[in-house]
N, C-alpha and C positions, 0 to 999 in steps of 0.2 A: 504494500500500500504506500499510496504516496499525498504528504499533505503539504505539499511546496504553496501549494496554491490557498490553502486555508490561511482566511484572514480575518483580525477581529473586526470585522462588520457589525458585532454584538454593538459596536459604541457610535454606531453610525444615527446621526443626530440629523431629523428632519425641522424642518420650517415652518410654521403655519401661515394661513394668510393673515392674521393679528400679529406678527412676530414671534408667538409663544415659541418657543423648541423644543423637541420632543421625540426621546430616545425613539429607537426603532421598533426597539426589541423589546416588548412587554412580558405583565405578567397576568395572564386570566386570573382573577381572585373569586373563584368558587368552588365547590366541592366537583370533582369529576359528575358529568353526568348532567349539571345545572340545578335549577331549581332549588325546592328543600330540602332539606335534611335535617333528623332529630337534633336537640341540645347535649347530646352526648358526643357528639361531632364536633362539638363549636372550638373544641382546643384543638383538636387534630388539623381544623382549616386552618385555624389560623397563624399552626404552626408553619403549613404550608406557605403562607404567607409573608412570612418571618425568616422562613428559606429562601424565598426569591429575595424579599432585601436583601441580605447575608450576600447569594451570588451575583450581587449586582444588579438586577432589576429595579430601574426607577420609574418607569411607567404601570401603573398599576390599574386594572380595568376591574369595575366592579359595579354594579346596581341592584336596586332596591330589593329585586326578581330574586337576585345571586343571596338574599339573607347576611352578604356578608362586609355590607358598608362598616358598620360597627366594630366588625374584628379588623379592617383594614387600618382603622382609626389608635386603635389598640395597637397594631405592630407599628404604626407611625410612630406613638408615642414612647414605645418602648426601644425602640433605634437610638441611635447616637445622630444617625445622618441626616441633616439639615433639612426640612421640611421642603425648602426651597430647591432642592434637586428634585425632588418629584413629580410628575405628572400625574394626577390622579384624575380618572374620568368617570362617572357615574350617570346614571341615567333614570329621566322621567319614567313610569311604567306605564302600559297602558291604561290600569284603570285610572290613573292619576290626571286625566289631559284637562280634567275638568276643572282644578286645582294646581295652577303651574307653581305659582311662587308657595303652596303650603307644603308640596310634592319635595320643593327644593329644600326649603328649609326643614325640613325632616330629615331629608336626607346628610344636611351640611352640619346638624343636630347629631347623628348618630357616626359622621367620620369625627367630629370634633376639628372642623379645621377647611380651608376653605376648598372650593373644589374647583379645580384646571381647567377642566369639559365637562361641560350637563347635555348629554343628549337624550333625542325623544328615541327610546327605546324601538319604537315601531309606530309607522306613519298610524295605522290605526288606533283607534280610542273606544272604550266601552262607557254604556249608559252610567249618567251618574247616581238614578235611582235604580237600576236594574245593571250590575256589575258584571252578568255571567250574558249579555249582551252586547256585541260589538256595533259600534255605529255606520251604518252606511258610510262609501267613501266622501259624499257631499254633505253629510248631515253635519249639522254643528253642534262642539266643535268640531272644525275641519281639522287636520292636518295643518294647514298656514295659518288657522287661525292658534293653533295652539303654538307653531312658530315662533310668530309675532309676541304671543308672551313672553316665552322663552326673552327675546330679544332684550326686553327690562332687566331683565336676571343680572346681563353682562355690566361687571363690575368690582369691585374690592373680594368679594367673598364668589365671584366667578368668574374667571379669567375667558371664557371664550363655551361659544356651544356648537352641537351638533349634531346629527342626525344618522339613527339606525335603518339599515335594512331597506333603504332607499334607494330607489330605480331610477332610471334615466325620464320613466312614466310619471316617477311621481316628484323628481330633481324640476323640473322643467317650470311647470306650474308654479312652484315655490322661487327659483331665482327670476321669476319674469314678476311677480307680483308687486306692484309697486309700493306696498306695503312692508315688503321685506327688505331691511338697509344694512342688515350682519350678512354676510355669507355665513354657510355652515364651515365651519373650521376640517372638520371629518366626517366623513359617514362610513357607520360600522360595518360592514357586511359581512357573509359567507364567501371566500374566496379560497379553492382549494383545490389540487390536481385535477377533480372531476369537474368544477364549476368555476374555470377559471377567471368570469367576469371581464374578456376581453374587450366588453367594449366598455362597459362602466367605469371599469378603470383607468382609462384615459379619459373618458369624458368628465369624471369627477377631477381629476389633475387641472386640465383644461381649464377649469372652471374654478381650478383654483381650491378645489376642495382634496384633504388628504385621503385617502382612502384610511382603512383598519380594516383588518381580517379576523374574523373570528372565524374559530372550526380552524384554522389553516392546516393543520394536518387532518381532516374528516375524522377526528375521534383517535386518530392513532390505531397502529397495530392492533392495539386489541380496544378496539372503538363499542360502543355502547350502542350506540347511534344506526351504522353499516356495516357492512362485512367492505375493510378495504385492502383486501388481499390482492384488489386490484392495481392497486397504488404498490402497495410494500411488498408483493411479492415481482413484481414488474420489471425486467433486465437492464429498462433503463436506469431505475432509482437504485439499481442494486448496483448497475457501474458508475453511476456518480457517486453512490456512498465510498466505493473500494477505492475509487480515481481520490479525494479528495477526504478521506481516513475520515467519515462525519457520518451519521446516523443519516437515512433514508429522510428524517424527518426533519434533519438541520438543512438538509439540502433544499427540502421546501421552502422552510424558511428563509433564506438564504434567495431562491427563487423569487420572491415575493418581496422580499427590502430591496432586493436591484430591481423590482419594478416602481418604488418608490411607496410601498405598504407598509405601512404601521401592521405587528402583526403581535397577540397578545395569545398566545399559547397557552395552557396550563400544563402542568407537570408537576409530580410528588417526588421525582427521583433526581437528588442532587446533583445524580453524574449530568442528565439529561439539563436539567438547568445550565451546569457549567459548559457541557459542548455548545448547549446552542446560541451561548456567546460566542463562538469561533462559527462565523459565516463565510462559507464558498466566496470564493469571486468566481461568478461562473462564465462561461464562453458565450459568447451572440450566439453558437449554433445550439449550445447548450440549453440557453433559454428558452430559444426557438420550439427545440423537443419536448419542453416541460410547457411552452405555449401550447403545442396542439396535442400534448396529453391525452385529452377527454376526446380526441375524433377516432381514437383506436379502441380506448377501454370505454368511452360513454360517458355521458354528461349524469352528474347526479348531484341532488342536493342532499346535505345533511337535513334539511327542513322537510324532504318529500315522505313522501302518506308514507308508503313503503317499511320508511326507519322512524317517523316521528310519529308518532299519533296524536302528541298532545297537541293543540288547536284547532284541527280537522273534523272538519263536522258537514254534513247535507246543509243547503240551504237552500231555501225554497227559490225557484228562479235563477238561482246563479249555480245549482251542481252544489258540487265540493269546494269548499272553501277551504284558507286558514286563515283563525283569527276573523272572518267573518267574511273575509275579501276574496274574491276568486284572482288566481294566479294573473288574469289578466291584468285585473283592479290592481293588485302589487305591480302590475309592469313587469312582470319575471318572463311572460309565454306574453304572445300575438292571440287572434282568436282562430288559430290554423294549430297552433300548440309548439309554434317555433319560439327557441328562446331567446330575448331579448338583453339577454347582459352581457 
């Protein structure tokens, strides 16, 4: 094996359109798998979280969703390292769109400390008297209008905001509004060997906006989510690991910072923390083959019926949805079922 070419890209520092800067290389701050998890758990996360400081992680991703604002707040305080080296970004939750600034400060409540990036979790919003209802895409509040809140936020106790899980479908409507005077700083999405986001991801750059990856390795080798034996058992990823002495999954990563992605991983195993601070420089041709990936093994989302179930539900007139929106509504698929990012 040969790692001539391994280089720490781990410290590789992006730009915002506000000036903020902001490491590359994050740390997903929730329990494998998302969501919740019992109170017998809440030291073991947050031990995890006390790891990636330790290995140098200064961008910290975390929301209301994740249960784990509070313990992030927790490992802040208990570090030596300067609160001001960190990037901390958290996020509105859907049911919250109703409540921007009470949403926030609960949240800025429970880190103890101010927060870098507030993003809206997901364009859509649920009833504020009926919670377990998601709002039509028009209905209010919209999407831009719960933006527009957003937009007061920026200030002492929140440096800049942004937006999840957002398409080029629903990007568009929001930067043409004349209502809208912040750009989004970031928008988080799923960006990963099978759903590589080719075209969203220049289009948000473009516009100025940074990308973030979430999922960026689809759950890992032994993923919760899919079976991606199609990724890690793959001869490609298995001769960039050998070529370039790094885990199948640094090499993603690594993928994905030379395309200029913010990419926010999680990991409980220190070794895997400390390599994926040592990022590939990889080849134009290199990247090229980890560009068209998904045209051999097939495009898939972490988020599809398939592997997720949670938000997937019938809905009258619009099919299957998630979260209430039909794939089109998200902008993900055309109404031919081609996809759009």
């Amino acid at each position: 094996m040969a790692s001539s070419n391994a280089t720490p890209q781990g410290a590789t520092i992006f730009e915002l359109n506000n000036g903020q800067k902001v490491p590359a290389l994050g740390f997903g701050a929730m329990k494998k798998g998302g969501g919740t998890f019992p109170a017998s758990e809440r030291d073991y996360v947050k031990s995890l979280i006390a790891q990636a400081i330790n290995a140098g992680y200064r961008t910290i991703d975390t929301s209301r969703l994740y249960q784990t604002e509070d313990l992030v707040g927790q490992a802040l305080r208990e570090t030596s390292i300067p609160r001001e080296e960190f990037t901390i970004i958290t996020k509105l939750a859907p049911s919250d769109t109703h409540d921007v600034r009470g949403a926030f400060e609960r949240s800025r409540a429970l880190l103890g400390t101010y927060i870098d990036i507030y993003i809206m979790h997901w364009p859509q919003g649920f009833d504020k008297d009926d919670p377990s209802r998601p709002l039509d895409p028009g209905e209010s509040p919209t999407y831009i209008e719960v933006y527009k809140k957003m937009q007061e936020l920026v200030g002492p106790e929140c440096g800049g905001i942004g937006v999840g899980n957002f398409t080029i479908r629903t990007l568009e409507p929001l930067l043409n509004d004349p209502g809208v005077y912040v750009v989004p700083v970031v928008n988080e999405i799923e960006i990963q060997p099978r759903n590589p986001n080719l075209k969203l991801v220049p289009y948000c750059l473009e516009n100025g906006i940074r990308p973030i990856a979430w999922g960026p390795l689809a759950g890992g080798i032994s993923s919760q989510y899919t079976n991606t034996t199609t990724i890690y058992d793959d001869p490609l990823f298995k001769a960039l690991s050998s070529k370039y002495d790094l885990s199948a999954g640094t090499v993603i990563l690594s993928w994905l910072v030379q395309r200029g992605v913010i990419v926010v991983p999680h990991s409980s195993s220190p070794t895997r923390l400390a390599q994926n601070r040592q990022l590939a420089e990889l080849t134009e041709d290199e990247m090229q083959e980890l560009n068209s990936f998904h045209e051999k093994a097939g495009r898939q989302r972490v988020t599809d019926e398939a592997f997720f179930d949670f938000g997937w539900k019938d809905t009258p007139g619009k099919g299957r949805t998630f979260m209430g929106w039909s794939v089109v509504d998200l902008g993900w698929e055309d109404e031919e079922g081609n996809w759009l990012t």
